[in-house]
Wavefront OBJ file of the C-alpha trace (Angstrom):
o trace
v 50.287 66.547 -11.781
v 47.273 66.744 -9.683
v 44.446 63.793 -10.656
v 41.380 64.737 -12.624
v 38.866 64.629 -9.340
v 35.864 65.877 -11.861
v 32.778 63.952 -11.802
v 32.021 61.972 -15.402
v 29.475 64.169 -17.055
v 26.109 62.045 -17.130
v 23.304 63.183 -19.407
v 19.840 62.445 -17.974
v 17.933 62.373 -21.250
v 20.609 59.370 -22.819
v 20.185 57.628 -19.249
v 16.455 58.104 -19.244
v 16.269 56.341 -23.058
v 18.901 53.675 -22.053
v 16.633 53.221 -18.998
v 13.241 52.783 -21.015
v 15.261 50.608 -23.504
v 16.190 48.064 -19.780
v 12.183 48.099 -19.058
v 11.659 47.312 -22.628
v 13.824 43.562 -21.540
v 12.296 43.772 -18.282
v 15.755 43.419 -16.485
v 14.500 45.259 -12.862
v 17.986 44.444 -11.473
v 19.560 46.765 -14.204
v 16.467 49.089 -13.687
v 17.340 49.703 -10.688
v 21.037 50.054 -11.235
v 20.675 52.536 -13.438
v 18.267 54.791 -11.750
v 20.246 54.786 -8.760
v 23.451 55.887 -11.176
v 20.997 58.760 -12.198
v 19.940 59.375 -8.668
v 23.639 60.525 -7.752
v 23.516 63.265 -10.628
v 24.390 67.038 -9.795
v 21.928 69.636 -9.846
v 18.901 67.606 -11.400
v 15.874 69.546 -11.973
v 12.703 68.700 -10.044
v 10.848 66.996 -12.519
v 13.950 64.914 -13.276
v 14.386 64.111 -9.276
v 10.568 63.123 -9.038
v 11.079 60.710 -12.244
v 13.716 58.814 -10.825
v 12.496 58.630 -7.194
v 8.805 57.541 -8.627
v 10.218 54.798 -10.926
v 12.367 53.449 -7.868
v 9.152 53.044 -5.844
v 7.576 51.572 -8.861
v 10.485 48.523 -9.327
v 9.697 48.026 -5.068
v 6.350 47.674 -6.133
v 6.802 45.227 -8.908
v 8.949 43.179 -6.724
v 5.696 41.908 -4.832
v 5.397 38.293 -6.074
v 1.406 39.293 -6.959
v 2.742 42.278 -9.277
v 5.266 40.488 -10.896
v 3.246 37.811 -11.659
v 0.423 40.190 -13.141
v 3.147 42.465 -14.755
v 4.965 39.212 -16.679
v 1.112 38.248 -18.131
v -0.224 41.919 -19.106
v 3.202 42.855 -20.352
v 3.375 39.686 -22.486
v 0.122 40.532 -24.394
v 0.833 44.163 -24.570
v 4.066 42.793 -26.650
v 1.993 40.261 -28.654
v -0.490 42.776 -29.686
v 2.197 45.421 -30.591
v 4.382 42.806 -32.305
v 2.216 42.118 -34.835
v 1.859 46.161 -36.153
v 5.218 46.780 -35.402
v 7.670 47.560 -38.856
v 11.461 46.837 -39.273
v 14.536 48.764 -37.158
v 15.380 49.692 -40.476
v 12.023 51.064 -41.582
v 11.171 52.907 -38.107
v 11.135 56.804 -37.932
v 12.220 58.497 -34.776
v 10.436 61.486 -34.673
v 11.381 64.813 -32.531
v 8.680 66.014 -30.364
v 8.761 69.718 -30.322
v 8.405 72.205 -27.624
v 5.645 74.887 -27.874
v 8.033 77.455 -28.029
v 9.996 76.093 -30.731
v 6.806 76.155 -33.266
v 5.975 77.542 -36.191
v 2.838 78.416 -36.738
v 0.300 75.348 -37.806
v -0.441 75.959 -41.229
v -4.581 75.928 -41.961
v -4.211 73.616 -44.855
v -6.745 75.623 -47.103
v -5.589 73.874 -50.082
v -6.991 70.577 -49.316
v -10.560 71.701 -49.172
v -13.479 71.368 -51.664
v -14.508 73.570 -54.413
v -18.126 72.586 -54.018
v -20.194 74.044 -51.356
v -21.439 71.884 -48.595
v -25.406 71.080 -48.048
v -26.881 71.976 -44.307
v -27.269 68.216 -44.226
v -23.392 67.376 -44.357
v -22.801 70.239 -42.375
v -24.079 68.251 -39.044
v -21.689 65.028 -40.132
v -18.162 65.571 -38.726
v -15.377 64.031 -41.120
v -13.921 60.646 -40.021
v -10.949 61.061 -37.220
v -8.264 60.537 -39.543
v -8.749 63.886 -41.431
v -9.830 67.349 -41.377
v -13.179 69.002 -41.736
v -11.618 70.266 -45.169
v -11.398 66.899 -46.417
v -7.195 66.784 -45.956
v -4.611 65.909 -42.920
v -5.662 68.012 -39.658
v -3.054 71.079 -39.283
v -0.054 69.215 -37.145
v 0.541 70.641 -33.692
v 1.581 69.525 -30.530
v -0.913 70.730 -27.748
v 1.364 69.825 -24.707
v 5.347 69.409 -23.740
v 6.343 67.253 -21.434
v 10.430 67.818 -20.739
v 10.315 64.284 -19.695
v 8.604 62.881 -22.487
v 11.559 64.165 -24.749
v 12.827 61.263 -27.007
v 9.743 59.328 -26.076
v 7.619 58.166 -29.611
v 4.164 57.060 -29.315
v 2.886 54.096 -31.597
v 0.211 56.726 -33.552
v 3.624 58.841 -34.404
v 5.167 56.077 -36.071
v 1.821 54.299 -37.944
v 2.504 51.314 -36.048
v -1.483 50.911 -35.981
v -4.325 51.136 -33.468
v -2.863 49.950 -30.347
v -3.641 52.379 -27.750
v -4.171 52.407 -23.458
v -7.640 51.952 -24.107
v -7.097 48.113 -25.370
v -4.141 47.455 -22.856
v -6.530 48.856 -19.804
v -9.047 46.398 -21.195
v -5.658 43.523 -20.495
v -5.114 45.143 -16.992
v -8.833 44.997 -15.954
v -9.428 41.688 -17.079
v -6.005 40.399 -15.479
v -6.144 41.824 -12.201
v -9.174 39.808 -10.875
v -6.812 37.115 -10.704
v -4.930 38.826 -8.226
v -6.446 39.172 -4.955
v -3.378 41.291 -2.815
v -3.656 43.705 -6.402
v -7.743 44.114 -5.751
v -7.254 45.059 -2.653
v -4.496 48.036 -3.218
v -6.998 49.504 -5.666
v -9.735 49.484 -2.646
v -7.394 50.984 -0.069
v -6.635 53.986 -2.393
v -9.418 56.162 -0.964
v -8.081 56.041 2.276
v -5.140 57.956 1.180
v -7.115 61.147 -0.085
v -4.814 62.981 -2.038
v -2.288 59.966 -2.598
v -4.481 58.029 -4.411
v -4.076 59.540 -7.522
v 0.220 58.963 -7.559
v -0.476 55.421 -6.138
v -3.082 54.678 -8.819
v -0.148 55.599 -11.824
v 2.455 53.560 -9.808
v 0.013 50.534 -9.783
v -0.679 51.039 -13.339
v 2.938 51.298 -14.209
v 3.866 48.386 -12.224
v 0.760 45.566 -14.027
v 2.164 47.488 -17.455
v 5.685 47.215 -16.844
v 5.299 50.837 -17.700
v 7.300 54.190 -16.415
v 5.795 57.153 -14.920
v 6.630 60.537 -16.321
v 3.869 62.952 -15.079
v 1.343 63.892 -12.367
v -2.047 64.300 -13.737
v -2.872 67.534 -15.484
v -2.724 68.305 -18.362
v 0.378 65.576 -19.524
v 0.375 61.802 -19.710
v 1.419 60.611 -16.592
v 2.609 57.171 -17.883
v 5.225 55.304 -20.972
v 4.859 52.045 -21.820
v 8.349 51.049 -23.680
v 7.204 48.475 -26.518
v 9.903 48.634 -28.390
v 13.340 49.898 -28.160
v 14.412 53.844 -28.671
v 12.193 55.453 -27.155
v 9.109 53.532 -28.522
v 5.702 52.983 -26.465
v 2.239 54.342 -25.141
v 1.295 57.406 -23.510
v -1.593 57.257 -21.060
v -3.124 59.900 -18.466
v -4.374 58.643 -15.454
v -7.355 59.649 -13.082
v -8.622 58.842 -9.687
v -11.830 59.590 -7.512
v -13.796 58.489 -4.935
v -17.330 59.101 -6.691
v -18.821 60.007 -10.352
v -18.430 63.212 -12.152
v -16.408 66.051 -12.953
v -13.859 63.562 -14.184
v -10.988 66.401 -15.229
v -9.933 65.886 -19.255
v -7.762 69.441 -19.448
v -7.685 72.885 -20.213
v -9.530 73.495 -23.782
v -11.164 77.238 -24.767
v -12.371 78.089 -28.279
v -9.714 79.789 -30.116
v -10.121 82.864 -32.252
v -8.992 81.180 -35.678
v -10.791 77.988 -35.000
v -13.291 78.343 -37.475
v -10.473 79.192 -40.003
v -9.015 75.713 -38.923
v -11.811 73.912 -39.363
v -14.193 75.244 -41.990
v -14.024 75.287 -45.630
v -14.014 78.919 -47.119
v -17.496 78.570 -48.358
v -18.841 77.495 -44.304
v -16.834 80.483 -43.571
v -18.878 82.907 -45.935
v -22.350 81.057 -44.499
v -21.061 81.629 -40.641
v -20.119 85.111 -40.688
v -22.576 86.443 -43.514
v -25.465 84.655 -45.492
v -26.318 81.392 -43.761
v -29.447 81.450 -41.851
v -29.440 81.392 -38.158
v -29.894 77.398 -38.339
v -27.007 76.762 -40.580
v -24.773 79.128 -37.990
v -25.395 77.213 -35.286
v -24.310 73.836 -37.136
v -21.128 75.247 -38.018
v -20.668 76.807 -34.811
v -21.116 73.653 -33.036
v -18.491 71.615 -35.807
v -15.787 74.553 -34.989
v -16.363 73.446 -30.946
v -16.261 69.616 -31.795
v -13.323 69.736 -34.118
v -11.090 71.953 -31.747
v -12.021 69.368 -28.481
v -11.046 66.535 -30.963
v -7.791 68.155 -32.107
v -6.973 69.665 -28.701
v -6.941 66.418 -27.235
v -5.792 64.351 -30.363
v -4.259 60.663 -29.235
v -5.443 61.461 -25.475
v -5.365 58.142 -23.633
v -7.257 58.317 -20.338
v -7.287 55.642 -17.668
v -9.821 56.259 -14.906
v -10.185 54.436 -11.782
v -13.520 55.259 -9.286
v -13.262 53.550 -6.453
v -16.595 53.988 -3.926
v -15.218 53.831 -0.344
v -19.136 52.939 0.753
v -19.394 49.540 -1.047
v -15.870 49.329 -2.570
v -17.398 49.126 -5.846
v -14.701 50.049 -8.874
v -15.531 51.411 -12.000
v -13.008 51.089 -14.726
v -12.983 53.344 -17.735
v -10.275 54.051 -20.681
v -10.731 56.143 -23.820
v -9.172 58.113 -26.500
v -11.350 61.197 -25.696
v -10.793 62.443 -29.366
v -11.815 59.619 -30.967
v -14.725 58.843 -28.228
v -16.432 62.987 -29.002
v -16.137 62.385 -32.977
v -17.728 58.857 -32.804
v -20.192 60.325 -30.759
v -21.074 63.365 -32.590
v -20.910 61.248 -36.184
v -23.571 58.921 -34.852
v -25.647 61.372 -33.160
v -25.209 60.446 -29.396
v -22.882 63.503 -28.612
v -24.695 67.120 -29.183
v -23.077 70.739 -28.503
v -25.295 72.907 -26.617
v -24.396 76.980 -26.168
v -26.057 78.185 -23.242
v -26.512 81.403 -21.791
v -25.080 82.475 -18.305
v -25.399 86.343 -17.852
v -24.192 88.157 -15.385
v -23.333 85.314 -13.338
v -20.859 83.014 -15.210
v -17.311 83.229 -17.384
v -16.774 86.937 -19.017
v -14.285 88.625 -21.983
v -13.137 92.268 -22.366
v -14.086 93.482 -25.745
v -10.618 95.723 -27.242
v -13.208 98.670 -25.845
v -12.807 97.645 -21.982
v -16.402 96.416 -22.030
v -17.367 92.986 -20.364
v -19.566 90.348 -22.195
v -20.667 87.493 -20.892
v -19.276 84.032 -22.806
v -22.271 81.184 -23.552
v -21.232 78.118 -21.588
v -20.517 75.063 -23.926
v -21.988 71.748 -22.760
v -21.893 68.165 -24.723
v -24.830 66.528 -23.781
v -25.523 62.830 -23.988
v -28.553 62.090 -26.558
v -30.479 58.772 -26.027
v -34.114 58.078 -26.989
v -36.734 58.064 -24.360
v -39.128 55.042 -25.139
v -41.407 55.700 -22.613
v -42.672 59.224 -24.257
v -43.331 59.624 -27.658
v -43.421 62.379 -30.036
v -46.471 63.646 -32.290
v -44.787 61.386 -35.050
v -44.745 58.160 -32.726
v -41.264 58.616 -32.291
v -39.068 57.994 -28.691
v -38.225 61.474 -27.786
v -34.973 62.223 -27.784
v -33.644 63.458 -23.617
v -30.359 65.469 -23.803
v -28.251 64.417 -20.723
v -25.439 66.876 -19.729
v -22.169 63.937 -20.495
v -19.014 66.633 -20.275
v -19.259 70.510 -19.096
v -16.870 73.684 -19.632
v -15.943 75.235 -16.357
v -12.971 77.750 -15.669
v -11.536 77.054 -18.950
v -11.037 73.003 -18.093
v -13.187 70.631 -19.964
v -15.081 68.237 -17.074
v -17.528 64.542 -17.537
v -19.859 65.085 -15.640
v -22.129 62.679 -16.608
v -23.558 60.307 -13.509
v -22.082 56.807 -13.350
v -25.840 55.454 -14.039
v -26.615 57.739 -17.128
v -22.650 56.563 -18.157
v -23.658 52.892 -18.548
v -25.981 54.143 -20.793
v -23.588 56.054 -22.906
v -21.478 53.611 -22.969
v -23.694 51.375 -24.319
v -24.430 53.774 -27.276
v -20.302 54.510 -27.730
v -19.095 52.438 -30.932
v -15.669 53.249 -30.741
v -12.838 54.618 -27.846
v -14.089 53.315 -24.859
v -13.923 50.236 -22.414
v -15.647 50.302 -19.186
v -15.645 48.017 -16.533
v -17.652 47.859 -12.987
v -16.689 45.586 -10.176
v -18.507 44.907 -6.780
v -17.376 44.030 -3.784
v -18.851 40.795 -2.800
v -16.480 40.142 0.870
v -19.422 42.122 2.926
v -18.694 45.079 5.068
v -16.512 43.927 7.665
v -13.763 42.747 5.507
v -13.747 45.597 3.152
v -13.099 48.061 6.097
v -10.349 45.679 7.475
v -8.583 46.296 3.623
v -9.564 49.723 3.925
v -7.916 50.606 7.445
v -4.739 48.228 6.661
v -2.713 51.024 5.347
v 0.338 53.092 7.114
v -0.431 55.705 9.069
v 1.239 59.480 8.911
v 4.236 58.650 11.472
v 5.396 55.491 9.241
v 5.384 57.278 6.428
v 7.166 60.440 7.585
v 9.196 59.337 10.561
v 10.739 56.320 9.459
v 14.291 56.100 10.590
v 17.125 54.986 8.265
l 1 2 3 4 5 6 7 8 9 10 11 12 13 14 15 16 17 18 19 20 21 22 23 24 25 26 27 28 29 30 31 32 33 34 35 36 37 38 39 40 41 42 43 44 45 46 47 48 49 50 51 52 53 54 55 56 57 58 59 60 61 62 63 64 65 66 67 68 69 70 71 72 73 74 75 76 77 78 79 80 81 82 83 84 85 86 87 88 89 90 91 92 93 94 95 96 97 98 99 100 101 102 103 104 105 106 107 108 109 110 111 112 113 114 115 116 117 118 119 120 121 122 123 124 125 126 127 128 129 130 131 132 133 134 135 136 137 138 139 140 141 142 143 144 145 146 147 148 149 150 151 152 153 154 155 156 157 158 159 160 161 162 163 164 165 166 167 168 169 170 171 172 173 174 175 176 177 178 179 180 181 182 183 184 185 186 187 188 189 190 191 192 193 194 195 196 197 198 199 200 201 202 203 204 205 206 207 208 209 210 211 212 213 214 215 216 217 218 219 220 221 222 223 224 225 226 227 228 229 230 231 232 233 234 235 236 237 238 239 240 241 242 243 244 245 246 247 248 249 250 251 252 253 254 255 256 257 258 259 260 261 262 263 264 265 266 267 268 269 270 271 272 273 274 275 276 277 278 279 280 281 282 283 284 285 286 287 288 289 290 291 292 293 294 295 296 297 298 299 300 301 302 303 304 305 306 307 308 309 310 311 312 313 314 315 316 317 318 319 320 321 322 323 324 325 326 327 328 329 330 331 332 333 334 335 336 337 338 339 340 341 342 343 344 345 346 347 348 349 350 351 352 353 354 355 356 357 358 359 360 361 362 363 364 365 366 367 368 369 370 371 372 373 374 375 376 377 378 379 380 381 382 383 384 385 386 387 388 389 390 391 392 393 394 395 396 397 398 399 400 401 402 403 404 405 406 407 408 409 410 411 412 413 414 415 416 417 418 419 420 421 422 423 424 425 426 427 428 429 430 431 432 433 434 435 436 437 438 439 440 441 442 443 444
């Protein structure tokens, strides 16, 4: 009898748990090990390739005696915050994330909304985040499927509280200027154009002890195992060189938006009697309430590093929760402006063009320098995020964001660091990086 000379059958989404479930013990030896077991797997599908060869370079990283000793601190109070909101084994549900194509459609939830009509005054106060503008649970969907996120759980899924990237990019900022060989990776990122953005997520796994599982776009780039199966954070990262037109995703209004969103008596004032005023207010609720539930549990990370100065400006926010703060307390307004002939067009079931308004959020903040006939600051509108090509954009300019920020009450941290080695050493950190021929014709 001949010997069985068939490969063991190895399935990349058990490894790929089993694997979160060794970063979760922070055991890089057995990290390691096992990717390198997945690495020699037949016929793995791109995505699954990158994974494993990005989390390989990301255990090299963490190897660096500055990164592991940031990594053991910011890891250690990412677990101290999360143990204290985290239930029993025995009381933990393991939900299944669901492709797109696998969906139902969301059900509106009409039965949860009010009898009683709603004033024009309410009709300019969104509803807190937790709930709908009917008064009941938003309509459940999942706007994005990551294959490799399958089996992964965030900590919003399971109720485990508020713990989110925005709070543990708060840990890694506040860390990292302890490390000086850590400062100065994030200031050589510019010199590696369109690098910088992969190298950011792979420093941001490594302080995190995290796992990358994306590329930008329009899915989180990074996991952060808390807990094991499957258990952690979800965080999408962002890099530039200079302020504005910081990408958040693809968003467009959808046809049965207002359906979503509006109680059946807004829906009788915005297609027949409300007055042009009253309209407009509900139009610009339907455009808040789809960004906010578009991009529901979004965790940015956003790095700007200026190559002039080496300045870095540090920002994380849940961009949901960050437009519904903003519009409840007045500092966020939607703006519809025209754009004929010359911007973004639909086809009418006719054939005929018409030109689509361009939606802009603008940034609200009271001018005390000029007052009104009432004594009052007037208010300036300041364009903070625009709509372009069907991608949503913050466009805001880094000195008009300090000022937002200031006025944000909820989903944001920001941090700005200078420089302060003069010009000479920061172009010395700046040039000390490997050139094309290391990179591409090392020999092995």
């Amino acid at each position: 009898m001949e010997p069985d000379t068939a490969e063991p059958t190895i399935d990349f989404d058990t490894e790929k748990i089993d694997y979160m479930d060794l970063v979760v013990k922070q055991k890089n030896d057995e990290m390691m090990d096992k990717l390198l077991v997945m690495r020699d797997i037949n016929n793995l599908a791109p995505g699954e390739y990158k994974f494993i060869e990005d989390n390989i370079q990301i255990i090299s990283l963490s190897r660096d005696v500055d990164f592991a000793d940031a990594q053991k601190k910011i890891y250690k109070q990412i677990k101290d915050m999360v143990g204290d909101i985290q239930p029993a084994d025995d009381d933990l549900e393991i939900p299944t994330e669901i492709p797109p194509e696998e969906q139902g459609p969301a059900a509106p939830g009409k039965e949860d909304m009010p009898p009683e009509p709603v004033s024009p005054e309410q009709m300019n106060t969104p509803v807190p985040p937790q709930a709908g503008l009917q008064g009941g649970p938003m309509p459940q969907q999942t706007t994005s499927f990551n294959p490799l996120a399958k089996g992964l759980t965030t900590l919003n899924e399971n109720n485990l509280g508020e713990m989110s990237g925005v709070e543990i990019f708060s840990i890694v900022s506040e860390e990292l200027e302890r490390f000086e060989a850590v400062k100065e990776a994030l200031i050589k990122l510019p010199a590696f154009y369109a690098m910088k953005a992969d190298l950011f997520r792979k420093i941001i796994c490594s302080l995190t002890n995290g796992v990358q599982i994306g590329s930008g776009g329009q899915l989180e780039d990074i996991f952060i195992p808390v807990a094991e199966n499957g258990i952690g954070i979800k965080l999408s990262t962002r890099c530039y060189t200079d302020f504005g037109n910081i990408e958040i995703g693809k968003w467009m209004v959808q046809f049965n938006d207002p359906e979503k969103y509006l109680a059946e008596e807004e829906l009788e004032k915005l297609n027949n009697t409300g007055s042009p005023e009253e309209k407009e207010v509900l139009r610009k609720r339907v455009v808040v309430e789809s960004i906010a539930h578009k991009f529901k549990d979004k965790i940015y990370i956003v790095l700007i590093v200026n190559p002039n100065v080496g300045t870095r400006r540090e920002i994380a926010f849940n961009f949901s929760e960050l437009i519904r703060d903003g519009w409840k307390n007045g500092y966020i307004s939607v703006e519809f402006k025209a754009s004929v002939n010359k911007g973004d067009a639909g086809i009418q079931i006719d054939g005929e063009l018409v030109d689509l308004q361009d939606i802009v959020l603008d940034f609200v903040r009271e001018n005390p320098d000029e007052l009104d006939e009432e004594g009052l600051p007037v208010k300036e509108h300041i364009e903070f995020i625009n709509h372009k090509h069907g991608k949503l954009y913050i466009s805001i300019t880094n000195e008009d964001f300090s000022d937002f920020a200031s006025n944000a009450q909820s989903g944001l941290f920001t941090n700005e660091k200078n420089f302060d080695q003069g010009p000479d050493q920061l172009l010395t950190i700046q040039r000390c990086i490997p050139d094309i021929k290391e990179i591409l014709l090392k020999k092995c």
